[in-house]
DRENPA-3360 file (N, C-alpha, C; in nm, 2 decimals, always signed):
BEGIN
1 = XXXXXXXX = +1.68/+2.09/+0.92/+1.65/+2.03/+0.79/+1.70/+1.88/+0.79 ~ +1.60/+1.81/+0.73/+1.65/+1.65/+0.70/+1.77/+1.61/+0.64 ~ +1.85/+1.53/+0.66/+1.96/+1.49/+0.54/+1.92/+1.34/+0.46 ~ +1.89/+1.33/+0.31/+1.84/+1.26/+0.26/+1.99/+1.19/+0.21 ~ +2.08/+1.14/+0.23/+2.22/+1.07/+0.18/+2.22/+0.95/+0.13 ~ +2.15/+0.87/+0.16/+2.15/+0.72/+0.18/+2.12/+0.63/+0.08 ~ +2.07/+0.69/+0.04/+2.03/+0.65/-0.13/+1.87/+0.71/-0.17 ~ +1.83/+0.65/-0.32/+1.72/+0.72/-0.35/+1.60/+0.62/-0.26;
9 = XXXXXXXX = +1.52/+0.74/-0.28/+1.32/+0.72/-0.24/+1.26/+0.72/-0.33 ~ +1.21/+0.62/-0.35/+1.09/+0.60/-0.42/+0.93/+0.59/-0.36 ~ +0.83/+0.72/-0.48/+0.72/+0.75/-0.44/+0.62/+0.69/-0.55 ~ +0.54/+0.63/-0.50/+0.42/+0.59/-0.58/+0.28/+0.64/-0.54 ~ +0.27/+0.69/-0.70/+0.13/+0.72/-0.65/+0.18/+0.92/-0.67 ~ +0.30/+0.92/-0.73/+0.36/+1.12/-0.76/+0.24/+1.16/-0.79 ~ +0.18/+1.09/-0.91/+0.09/+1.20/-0.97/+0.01/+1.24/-0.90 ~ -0.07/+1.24/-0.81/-0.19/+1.28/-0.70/-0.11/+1.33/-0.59;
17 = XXXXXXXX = -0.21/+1.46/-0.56/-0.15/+1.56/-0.44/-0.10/+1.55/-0.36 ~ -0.13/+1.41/-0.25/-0.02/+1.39/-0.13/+0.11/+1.36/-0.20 ~ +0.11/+1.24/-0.32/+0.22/+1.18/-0.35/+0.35/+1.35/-0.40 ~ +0.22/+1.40/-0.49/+0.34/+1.49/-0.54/+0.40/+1.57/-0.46 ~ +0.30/+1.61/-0.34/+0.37/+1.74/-0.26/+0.45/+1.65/-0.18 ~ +0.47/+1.53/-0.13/+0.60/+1.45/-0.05/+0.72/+1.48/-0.17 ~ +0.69/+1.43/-0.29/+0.83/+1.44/-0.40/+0.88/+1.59/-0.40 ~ +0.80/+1.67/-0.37/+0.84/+1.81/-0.40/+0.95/+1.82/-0.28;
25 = XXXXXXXX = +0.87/+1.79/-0.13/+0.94/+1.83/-0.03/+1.10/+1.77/+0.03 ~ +1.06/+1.63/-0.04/+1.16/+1.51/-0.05/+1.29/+1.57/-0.14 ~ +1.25/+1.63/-0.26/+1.35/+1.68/-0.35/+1.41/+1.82/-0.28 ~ +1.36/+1.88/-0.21/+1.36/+2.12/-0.16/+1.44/+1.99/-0.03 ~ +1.47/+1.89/+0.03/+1.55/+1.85/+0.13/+1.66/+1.78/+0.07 ~ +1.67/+1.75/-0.05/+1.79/+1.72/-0.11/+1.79/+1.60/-0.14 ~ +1.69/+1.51/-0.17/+1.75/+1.35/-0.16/+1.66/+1.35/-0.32 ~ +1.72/+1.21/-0.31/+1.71/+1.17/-0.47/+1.58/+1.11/-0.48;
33 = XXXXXXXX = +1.52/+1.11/-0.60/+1.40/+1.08/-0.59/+1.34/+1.03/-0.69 ~ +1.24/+0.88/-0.67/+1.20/+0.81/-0.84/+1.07/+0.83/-0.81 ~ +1.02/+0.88/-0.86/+0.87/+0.91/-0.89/+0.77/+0.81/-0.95 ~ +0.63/+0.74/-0.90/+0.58/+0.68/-0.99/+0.44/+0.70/-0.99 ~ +0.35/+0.71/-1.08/+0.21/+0.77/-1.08/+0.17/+0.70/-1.19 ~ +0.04/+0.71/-1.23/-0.09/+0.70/-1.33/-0.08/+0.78/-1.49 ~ -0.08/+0.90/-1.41/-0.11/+0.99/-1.45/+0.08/+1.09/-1.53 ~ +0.08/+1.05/-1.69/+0.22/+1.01/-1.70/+0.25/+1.20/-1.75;
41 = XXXXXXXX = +0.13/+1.27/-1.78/+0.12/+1.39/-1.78/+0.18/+1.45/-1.67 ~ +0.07/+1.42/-1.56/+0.12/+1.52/-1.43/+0.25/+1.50/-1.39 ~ +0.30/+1.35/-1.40/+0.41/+1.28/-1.34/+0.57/+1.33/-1.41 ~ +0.51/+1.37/-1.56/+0.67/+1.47/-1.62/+0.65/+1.56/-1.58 ~ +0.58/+1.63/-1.57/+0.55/+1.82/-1.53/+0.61/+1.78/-1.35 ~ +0.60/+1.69/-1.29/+0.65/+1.67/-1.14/+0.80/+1.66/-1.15 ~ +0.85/+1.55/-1.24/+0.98/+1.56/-1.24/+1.08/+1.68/-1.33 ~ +0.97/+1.68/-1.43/+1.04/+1.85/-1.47/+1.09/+1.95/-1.38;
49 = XXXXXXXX = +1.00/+1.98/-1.28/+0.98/+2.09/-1.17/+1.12/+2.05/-1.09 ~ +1.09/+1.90/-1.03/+1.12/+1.87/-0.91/+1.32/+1.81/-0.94 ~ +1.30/+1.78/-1.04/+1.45/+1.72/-1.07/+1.43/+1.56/-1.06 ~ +1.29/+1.48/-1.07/+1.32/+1.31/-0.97/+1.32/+1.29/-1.09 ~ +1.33/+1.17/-1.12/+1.32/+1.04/-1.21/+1.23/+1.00/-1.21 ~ +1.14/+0.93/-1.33/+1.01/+0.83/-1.36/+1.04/+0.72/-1.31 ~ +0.94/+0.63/-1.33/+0.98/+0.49/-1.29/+0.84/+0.40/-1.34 ~ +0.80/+0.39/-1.43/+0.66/+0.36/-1.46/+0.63/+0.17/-1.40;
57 = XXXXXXXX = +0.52/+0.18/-1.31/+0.51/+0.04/-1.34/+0.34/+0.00/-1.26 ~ +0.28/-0.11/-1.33/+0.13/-0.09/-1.25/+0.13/-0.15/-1.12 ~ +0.05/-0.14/-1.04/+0.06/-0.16/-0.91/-0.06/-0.26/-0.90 ~ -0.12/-0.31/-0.99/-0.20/-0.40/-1.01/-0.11/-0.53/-1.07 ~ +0.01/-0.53/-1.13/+0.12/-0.62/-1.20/+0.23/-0.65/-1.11 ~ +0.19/-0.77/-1.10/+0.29/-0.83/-1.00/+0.45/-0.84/-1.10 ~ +0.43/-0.91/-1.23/+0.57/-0.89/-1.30/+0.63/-0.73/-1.33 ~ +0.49/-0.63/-1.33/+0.62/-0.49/-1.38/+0.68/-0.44/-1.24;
65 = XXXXXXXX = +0.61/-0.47/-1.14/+0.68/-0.41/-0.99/+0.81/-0.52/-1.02 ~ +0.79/-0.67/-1.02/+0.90/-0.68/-1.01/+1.07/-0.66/-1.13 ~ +0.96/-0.63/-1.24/+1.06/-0.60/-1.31/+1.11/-0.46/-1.31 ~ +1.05/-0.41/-1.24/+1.10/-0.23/-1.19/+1.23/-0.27/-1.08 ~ +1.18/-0.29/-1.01/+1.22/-0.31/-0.86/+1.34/-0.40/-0.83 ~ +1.35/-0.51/-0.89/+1.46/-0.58/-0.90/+1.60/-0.54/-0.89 ~ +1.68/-0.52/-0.78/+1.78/-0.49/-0.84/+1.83/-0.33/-0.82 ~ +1.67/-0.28/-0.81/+1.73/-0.13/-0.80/+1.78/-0.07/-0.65;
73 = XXXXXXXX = +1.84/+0.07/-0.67/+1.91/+0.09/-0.55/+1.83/+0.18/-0.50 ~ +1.76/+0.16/-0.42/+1.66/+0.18/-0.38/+1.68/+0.20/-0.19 ~ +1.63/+0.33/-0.12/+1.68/+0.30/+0.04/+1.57/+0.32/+0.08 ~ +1.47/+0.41/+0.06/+1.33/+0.44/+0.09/+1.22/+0.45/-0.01 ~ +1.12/+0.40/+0.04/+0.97/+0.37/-0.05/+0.86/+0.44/+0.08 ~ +0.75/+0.49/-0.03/+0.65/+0.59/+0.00/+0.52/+0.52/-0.07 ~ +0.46/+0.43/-0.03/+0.33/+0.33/-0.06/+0.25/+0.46/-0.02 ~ +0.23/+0.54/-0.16/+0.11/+0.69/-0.20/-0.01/+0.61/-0.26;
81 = XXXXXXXX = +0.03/+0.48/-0.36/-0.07/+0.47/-0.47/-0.17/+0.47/-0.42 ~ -0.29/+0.46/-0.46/-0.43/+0.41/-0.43/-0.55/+0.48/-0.52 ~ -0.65/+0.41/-0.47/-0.79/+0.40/-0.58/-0.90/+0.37/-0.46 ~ -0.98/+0.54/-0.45/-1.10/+0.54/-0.37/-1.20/+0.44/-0.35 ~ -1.23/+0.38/-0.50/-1.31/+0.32/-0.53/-1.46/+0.35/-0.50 ~ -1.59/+0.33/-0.41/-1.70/+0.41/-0.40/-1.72/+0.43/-0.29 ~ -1.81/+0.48/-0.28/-1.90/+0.54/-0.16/-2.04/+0.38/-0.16 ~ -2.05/+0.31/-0.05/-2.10/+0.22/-0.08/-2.13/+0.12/+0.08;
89 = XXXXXXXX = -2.23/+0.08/+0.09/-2.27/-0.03/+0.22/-2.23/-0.14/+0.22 ~ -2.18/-0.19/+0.28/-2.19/-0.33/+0.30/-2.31/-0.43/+0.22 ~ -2.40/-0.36/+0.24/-2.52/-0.42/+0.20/-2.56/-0.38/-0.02 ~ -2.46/-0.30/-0.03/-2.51/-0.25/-0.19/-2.34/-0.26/-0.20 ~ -2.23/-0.27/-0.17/-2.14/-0.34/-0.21/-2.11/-0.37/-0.39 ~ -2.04/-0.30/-0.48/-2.00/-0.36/-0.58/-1.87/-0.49/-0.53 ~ -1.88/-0.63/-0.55/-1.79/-0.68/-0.51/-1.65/-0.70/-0.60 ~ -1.66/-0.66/-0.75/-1.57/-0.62/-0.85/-1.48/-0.50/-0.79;
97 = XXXXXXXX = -1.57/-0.35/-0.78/-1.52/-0.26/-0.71/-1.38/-0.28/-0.58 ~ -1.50/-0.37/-0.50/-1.39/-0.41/-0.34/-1.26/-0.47/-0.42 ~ -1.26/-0.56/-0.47/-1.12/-0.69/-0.54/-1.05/-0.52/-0.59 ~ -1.06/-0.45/-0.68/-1.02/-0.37/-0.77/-0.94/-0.26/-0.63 ~ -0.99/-0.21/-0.53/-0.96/-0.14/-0.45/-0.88/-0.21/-0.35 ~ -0.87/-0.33/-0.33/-0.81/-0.43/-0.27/-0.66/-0.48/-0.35 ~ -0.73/-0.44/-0.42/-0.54/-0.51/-0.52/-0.48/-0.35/-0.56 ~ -0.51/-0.28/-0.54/-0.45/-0.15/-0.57/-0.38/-0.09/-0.42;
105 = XXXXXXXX = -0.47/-0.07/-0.32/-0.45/-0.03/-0.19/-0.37/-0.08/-0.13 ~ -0.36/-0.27/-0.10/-0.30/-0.35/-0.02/-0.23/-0.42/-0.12 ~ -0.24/-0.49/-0.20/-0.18/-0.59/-0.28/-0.10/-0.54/-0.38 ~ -0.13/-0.39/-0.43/+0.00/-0.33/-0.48/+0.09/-0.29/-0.34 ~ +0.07/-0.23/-0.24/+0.15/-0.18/-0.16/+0.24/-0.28/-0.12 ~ +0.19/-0.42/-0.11/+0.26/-0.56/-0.10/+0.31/-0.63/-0.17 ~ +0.32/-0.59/-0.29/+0.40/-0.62/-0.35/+0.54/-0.55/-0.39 ~ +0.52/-0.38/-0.35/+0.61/-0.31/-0.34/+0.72/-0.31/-0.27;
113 = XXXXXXXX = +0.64/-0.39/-0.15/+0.75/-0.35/+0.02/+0.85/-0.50/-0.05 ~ +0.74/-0.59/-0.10/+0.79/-0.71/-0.14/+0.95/-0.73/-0.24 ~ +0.97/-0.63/-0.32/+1.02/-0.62/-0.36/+1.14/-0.53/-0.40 ~ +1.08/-0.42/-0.32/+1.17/-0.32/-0.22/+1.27/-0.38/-0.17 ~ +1.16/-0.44/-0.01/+1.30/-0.46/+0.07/+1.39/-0.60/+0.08 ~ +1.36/-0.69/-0.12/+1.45/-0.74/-0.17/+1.60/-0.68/-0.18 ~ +1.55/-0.55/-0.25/+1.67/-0.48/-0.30/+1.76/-0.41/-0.21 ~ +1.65/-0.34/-0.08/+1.72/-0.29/+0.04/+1.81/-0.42/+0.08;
121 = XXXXXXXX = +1.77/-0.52/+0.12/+1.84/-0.63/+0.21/+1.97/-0.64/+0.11 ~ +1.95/-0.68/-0.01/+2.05/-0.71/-0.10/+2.19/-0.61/-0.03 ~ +2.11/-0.47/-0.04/+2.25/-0.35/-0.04/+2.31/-0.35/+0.07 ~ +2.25/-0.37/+0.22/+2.28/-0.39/+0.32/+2.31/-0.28/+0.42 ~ +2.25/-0.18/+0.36/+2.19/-0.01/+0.47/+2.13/+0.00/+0.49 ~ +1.99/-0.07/+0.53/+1.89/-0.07/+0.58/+1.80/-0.02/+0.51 ~ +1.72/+0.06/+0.55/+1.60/+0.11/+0.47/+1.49/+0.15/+0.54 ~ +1.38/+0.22/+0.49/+1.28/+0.26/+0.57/+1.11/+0.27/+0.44;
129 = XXXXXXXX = +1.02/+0.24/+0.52/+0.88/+0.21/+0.42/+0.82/+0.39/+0.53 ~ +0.72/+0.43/+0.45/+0.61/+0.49/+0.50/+0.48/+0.43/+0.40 ~ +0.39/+0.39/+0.49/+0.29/+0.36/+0.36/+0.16/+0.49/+0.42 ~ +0.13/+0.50/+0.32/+0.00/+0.60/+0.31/-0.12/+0.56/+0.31 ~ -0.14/+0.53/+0.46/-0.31/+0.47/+0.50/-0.42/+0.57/+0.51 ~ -0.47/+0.58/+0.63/-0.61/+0.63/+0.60/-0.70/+0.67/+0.71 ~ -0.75/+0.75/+0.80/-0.84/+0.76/+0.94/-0.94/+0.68/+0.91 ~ -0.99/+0.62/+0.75/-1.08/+0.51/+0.75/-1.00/+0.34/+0.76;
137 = XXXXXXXX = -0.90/+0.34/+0.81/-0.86/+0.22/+0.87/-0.88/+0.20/+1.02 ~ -0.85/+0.30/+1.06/-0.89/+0.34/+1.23/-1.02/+0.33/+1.28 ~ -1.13/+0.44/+1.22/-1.29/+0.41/+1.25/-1.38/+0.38/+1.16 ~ -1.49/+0.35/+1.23/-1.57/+0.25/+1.09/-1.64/+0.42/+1.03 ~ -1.62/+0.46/+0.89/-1.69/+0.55/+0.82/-1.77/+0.52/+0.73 ~ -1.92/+0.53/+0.74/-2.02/+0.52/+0.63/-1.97/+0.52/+0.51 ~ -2.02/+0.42/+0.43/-1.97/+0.42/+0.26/-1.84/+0.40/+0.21 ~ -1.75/+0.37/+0.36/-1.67/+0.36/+0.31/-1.62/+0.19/+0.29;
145 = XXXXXXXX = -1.68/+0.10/+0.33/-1.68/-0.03/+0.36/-1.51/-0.09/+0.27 ~ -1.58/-0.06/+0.12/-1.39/-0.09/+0.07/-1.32/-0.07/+0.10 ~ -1.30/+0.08/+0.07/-1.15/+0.20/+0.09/-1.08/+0.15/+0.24 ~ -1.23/+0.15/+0.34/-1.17/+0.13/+0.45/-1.11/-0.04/+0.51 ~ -1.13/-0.10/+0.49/-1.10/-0.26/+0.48/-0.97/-0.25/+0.41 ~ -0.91/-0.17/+0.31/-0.85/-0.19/+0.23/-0.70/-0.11/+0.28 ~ -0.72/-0.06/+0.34/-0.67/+0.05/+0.48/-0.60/-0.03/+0.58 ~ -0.73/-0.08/+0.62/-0.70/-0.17/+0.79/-0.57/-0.28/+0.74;
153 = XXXXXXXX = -0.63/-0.33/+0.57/-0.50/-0.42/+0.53/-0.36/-0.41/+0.55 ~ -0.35/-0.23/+0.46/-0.19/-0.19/+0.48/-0.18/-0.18/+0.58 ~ -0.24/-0.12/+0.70/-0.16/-0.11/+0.86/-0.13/-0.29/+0.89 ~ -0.19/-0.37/+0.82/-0.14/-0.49/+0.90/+0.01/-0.50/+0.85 ~ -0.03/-0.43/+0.71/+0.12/-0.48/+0.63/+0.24/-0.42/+0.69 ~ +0.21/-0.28/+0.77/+0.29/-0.23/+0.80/+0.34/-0.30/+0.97 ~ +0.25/-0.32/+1.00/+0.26/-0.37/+1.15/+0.38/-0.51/+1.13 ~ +0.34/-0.63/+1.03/+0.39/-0.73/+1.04/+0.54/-0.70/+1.00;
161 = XXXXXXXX = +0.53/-0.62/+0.83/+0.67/-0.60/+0.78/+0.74/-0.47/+0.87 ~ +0.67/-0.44/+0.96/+0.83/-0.37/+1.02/+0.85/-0.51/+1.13 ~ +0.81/-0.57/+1.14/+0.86/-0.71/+1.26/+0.92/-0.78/+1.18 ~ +0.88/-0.80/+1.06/+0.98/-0.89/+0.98/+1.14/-0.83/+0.92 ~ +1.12/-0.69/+0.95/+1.24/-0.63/+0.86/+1.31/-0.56/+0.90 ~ +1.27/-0.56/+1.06/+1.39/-0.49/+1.20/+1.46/-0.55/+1.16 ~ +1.51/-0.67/+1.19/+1.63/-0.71/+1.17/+1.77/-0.68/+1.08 ~ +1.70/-0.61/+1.00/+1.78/-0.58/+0.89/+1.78/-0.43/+0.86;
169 = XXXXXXXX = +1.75/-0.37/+0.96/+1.78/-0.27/+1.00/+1.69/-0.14/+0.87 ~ +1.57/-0.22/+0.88/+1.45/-0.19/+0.78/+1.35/-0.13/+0.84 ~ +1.27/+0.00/+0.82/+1.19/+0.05/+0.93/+1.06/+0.05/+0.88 ~ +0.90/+0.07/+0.89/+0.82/+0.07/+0.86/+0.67/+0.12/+0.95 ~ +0.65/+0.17/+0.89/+0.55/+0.27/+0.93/+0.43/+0.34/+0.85 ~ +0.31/+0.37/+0.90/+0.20/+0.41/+0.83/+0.16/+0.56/+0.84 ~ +0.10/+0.61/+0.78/+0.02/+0.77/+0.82/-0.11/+0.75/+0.77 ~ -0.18/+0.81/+0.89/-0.32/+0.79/+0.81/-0.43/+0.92/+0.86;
177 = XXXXXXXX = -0.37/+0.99/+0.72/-0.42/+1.11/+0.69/-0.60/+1.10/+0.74 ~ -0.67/+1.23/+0.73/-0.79/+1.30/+0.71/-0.79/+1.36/+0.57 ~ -0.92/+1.38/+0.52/-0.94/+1.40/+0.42/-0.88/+1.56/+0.37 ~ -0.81/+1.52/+0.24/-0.76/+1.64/+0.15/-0.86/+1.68/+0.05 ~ -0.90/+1.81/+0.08/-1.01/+1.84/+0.02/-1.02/+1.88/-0.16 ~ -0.98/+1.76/-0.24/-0.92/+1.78/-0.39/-1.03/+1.78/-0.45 ~ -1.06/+1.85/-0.56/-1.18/+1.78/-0.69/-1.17/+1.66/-0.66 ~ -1.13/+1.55/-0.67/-1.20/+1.43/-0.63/-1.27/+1.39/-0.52;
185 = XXXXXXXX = -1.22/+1.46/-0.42/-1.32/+1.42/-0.28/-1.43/+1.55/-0.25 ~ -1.45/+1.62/-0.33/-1.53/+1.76/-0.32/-1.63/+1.69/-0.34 ~ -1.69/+1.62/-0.45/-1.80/+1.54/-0.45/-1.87/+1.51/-0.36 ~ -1.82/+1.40/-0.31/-1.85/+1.34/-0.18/-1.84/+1.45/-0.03 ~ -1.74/+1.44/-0.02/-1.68/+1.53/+0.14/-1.74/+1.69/+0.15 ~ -1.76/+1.77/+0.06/-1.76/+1.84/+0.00/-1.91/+1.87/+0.02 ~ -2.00/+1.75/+0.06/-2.17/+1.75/+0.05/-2.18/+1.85/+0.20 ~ -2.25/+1.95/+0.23/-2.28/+2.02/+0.35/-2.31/+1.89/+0.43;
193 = XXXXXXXX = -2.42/+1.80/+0.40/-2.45/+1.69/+0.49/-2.36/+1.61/+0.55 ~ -2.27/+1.60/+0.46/-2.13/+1.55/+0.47/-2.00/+1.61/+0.58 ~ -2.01/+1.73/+0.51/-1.87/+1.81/+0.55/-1.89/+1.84/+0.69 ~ -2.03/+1.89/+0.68/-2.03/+1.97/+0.84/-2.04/+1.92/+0.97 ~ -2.11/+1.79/+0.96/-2.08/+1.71/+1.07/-1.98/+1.66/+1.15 ~ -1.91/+1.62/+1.03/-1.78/+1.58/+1.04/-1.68/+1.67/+1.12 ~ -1.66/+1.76/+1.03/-1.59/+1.87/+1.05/-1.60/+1.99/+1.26 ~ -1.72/+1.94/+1.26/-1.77/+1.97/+1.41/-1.75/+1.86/+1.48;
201 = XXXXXXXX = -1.73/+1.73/+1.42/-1.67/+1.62/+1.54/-1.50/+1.60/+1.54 ~ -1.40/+1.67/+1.46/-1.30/+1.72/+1.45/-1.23/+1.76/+1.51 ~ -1.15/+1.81/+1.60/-1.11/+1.93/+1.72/-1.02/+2.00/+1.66 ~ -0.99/+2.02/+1.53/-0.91/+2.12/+1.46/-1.06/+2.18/+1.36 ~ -1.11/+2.08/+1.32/-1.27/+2.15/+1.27/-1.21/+2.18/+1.10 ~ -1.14/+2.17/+1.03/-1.07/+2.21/+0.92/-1.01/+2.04/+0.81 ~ -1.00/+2.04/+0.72/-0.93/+1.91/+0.64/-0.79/+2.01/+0.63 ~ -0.76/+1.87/+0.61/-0.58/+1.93/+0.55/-0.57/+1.94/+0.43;
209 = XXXXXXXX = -0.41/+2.01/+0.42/-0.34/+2.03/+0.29/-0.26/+1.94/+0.29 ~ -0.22/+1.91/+0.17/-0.15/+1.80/+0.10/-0.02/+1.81/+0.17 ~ +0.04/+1.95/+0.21/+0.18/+1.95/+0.25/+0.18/+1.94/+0.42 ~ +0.01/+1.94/+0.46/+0.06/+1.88/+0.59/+0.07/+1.73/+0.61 ~ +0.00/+1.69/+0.51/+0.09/+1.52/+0.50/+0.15/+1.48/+0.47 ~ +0.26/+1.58/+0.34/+0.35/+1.53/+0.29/+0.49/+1.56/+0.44 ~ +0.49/+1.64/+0.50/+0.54/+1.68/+0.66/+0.58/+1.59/+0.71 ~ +0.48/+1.53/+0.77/+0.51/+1.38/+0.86/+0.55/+1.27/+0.77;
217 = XXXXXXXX = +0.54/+1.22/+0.68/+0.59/+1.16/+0.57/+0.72/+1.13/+0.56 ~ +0.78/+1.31/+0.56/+0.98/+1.31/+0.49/+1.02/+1.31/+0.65 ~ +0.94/+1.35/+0.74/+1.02/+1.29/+0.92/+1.02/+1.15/+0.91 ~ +0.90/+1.09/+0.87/+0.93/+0.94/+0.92/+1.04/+0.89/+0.83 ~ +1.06/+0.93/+0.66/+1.17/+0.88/+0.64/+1.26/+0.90/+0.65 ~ +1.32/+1.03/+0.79/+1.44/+1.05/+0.83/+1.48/+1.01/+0.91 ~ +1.58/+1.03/+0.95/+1.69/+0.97/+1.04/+1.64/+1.05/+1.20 ~ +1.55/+1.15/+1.17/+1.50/+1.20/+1.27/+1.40/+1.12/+1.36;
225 = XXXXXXXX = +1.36/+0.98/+1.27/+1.26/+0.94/+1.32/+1.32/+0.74/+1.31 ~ +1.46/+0.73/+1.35/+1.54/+0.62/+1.34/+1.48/+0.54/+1.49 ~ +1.41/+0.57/+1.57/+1.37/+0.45/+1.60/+1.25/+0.43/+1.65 ~ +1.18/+0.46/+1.52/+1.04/+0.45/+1.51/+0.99/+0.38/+1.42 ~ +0.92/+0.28/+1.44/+0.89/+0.15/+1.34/+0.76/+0.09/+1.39 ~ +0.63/+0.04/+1.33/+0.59/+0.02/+1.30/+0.42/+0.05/+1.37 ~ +0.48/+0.20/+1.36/+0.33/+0.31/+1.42/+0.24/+0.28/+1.28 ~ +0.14/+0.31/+1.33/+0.03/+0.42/+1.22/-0.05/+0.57/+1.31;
233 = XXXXXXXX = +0.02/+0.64/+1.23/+0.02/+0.80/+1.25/-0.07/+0.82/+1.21 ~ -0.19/+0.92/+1.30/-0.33/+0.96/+1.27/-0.23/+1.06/+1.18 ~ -0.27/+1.17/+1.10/-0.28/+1.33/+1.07/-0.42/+1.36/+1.08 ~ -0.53/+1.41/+1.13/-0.65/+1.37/+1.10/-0.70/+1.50/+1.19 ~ -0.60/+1.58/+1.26/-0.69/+1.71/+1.31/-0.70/+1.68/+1.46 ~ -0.71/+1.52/+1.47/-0.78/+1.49/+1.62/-0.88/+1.37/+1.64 ~ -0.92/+1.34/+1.52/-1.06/+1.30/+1.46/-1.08/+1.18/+1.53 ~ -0.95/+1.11/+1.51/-0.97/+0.93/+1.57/-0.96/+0.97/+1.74;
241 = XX = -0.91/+1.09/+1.80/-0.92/+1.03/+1.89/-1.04/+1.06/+1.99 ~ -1.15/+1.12/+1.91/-1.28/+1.17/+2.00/-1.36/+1.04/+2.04;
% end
């Protein structure tokens, strides 16, 4: 079992499945935990269960991240939030859609680490990022032209900010899950046309559960995984590397 000591983790993005099952597993290992989601329903019934703390703030607002964030005592952050946005070409492209998926994906997650590892640096124990990417930042997937550009962003963020924040004994790292098969991705993923192809170019042939990404998640922000910085972790079955 992990030892979570060091101070609290903050998760954005609780309310949705990966985010909540990391808070759950983050909390059943002992560490403290600030919860932040959309969805302010799911996100009390999470901290009800789980014991964490709220922390409301939009990830599209650069002043409420930093007026969240400021100051707080904060040792690890979990960049969950995000917004699918469509299924779409290059060529039929909503370019509203892209900006909207672009400032949620990447430019909230950057402004999180932004002001995160103000507060880590401030305290002076270092700290550690996991951001929550995507197997559409790795290979080019039909329709996904946004989501996935917006992907490829955070891994840069993660690549440059763990070089910028070694120093200070700051770690950072990405995962980039395969599809979790939720009512929202059933739609889409969910299409035989869809599922089955995929699914046969796979070498596990199956999508994950929420708790096999929330897994690799609470290792990278343990001390089990102290000197590991600035990967991006398939979970994906196998997918990226056929």
């Amino acid at each position: 079992m992990y030892k979570f000591d060091k101070g609290p983790i903050l998760v954005t993005g609780a309310s949705g499945g990966i985010g909540g099952a990391t808070v759950r597993q983050l909390t059943e290992a002992g560490a403290e935990v600030i919860a932040n989601g959309r969805n302010e329903e799911a996100l009390a019934g999470l901290a009800k269960a789980t014991g964490s703390r709220t922390l409301p703030f939009d990830l599209q607002s650069e002043d409420e991240i930093r007026g969240a964030l400021e100051g707080l005592d904060i040792y690890g952050v979990v960049n969950c939030g995000g917004w699918g946005g469509e299924i779409a070409t290059p060529m039929d492209t909503d370019i509203d859609v892209f900006d909207k998926v672009m400032s949620i994906n990447a430019r909230g997650a950057l402004l999180v680490t932004k002001y995160a590892s103000r507060a880590m640096i401030a305290a002076g124990r270092g700290g550690v990022f996991v951001n929550v990417s995507s197997q559409a930042s790795l290979v080019g997937l039909k329709g996904h032209i946004s989501y996935g550009s917006s992907k490829a962003a955070l891994d840069n963020i993660t690549r440059v900010s763990a070089l910028e924040l070694g120093k200070y004994g700051i770690r950072v790292n990405s995962v980039n899950p395969t599809v979790v098969m939720t009512p929202m991705s059933t739609w889409y993923w969910g299409k035989p046309e869809i599922e089955k192809p995929f699914l046969e170019t796979m070498p596990l042939g199956r999508w994950a559960s929420e708790d096999e990404i929330a897994a690799p998640i609470v290792f990278l922000l343990s001390d089990a995984a102290s000197m590991i910085s600035g990967v991006t972790l398939p979970i994906d079955g196998g997918f990226t590397a056929v």
